[in-house]
N, C-alpha and C positions, 0 to 999 in steps of 0.2 A: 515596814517590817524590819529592815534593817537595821534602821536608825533606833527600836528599842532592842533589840535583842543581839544586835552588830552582827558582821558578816561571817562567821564564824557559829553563830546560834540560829541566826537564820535558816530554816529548812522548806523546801522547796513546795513541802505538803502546806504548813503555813503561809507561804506568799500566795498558794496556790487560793489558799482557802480566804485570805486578806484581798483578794482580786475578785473574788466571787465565783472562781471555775474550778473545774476539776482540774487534779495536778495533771491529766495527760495531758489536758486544753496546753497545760503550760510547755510542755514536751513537744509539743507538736511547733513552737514557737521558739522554743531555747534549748538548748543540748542541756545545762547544767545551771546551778546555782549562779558560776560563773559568768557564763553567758547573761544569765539575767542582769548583774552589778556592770558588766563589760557596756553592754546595752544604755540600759540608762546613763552613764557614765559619757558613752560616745555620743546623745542625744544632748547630754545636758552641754558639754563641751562644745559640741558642735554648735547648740546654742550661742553659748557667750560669744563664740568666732563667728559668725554669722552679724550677731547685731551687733559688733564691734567693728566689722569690716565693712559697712554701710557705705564705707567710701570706694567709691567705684572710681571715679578717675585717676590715674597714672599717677595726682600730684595732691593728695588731699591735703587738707591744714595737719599739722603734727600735732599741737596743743588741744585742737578741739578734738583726735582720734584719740588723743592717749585720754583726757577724758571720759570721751564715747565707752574707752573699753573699761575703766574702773567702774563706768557707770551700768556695763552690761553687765560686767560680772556680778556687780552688791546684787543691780536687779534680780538676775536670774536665778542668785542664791538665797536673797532676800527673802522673793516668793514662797521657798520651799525649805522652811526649816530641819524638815528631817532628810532630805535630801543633800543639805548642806553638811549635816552631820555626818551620813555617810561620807560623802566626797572629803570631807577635812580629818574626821577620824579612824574609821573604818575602813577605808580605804591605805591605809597606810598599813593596817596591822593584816592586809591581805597576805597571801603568799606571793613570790616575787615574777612569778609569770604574769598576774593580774598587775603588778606595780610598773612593770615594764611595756604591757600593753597602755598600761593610763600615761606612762612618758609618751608611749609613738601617737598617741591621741592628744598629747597637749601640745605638739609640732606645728602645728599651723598659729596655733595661741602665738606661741615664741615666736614665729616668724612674724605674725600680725605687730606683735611689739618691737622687734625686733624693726621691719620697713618703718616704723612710724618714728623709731630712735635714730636710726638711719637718714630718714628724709628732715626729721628736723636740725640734725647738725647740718645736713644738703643745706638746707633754708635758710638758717640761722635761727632759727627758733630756740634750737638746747644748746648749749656751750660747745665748742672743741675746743681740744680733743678728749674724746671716753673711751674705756672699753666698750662696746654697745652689749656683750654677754654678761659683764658686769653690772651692767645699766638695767637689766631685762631681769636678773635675778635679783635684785634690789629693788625693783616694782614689782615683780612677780610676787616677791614674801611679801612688800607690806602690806597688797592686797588680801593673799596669802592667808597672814596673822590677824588684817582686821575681821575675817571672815573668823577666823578660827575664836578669835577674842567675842563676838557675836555670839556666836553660840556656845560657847560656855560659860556666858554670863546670860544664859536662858532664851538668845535670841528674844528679849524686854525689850528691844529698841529698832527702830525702821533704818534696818542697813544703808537705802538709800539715803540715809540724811548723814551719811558718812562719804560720799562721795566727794565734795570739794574741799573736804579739807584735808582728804589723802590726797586728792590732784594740788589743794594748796604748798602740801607738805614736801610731796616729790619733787615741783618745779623747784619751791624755795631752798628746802633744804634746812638744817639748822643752825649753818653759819651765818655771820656776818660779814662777807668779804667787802670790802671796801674800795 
């Protein structure tokens, strides 16, 4: 619902009636509009952190989580191309209570990349020294952009066959240091 009419056209009688229930069914469930986008938003988020953080030991590999997690996120958003729409475009033209609650909910995100940039300079897996905030918002967009780039080119193509050559891109880089 969102994703044709954006979060702003969207009315609550319509998602009501796109769900199959009466709008109080909806009321009874979400305070507002809001709560509705806030919702899915924290499910779908919580997603991607969840099957990116699969690594349960103290010490997991850095290269295969960072990975793991470009590969959760295409997945997750992969799946669900108006959902992705939301989250990359409508999402942002929210008003700034909703933009601020989607920051405290991408916290754990940033942290998950944040330990795995973290433990791989520990390891030596990634170079030191980096910023690692530096490092976390320079992955964070390219994943970011290739999602955004996906679906405004119609989502025609299987996000996940974009996963190794963003993890190729990241690790490589486009120099050639010698």
């Amino acid at each position: 619902m969102m994703a044709v009419s954006g979060y702003h056209g969207a009315q609550v009688a319509r998602i009501a009636r796109e769900a199959g229930v009466a709008d109080g069914t909806v009321y009874l469930y979400f305070k507002n509009k809001e709560d509705i986008l806030i919702s899915v938003l924290r499910e779908t988020i919580g997603q991607i952190v969840t099957l990116s953080t699969w690594l349960e030991g103290e010490h997991p590999e850095p290269l295969t989580a960072l990975r793991k997690l470009i590969e959760a996120h295409f997945r997750t958003l992969g799946q669900n191309p108006e959902l992705a729409l939301v989250l990359q475009v409508h999402v942002r033209q929210a008003d700034r209570a909703i933009r601020e609650q989607v920051a405290n909910m991408m916290k754990p995100y940033h942290r998950t990349l944040d330990r795995i940039l973290e433990l791989g300079q520990e390891t030596g897996a990634f170079r030191r020294p980096f910023d690692v905030r530096v490092a976390r918002r320079m992955i964070f967009g390219t994943i970011d952009e290739t999602v955004s780039a996906w679906i405004f080119t119609g989502a025609k193509y299987d996000l996940t066959a974009l996963v190794d050559p963003v993890y190729d891109m990241l690790l490589g880089g486009v120099g050639n240091r010698s």
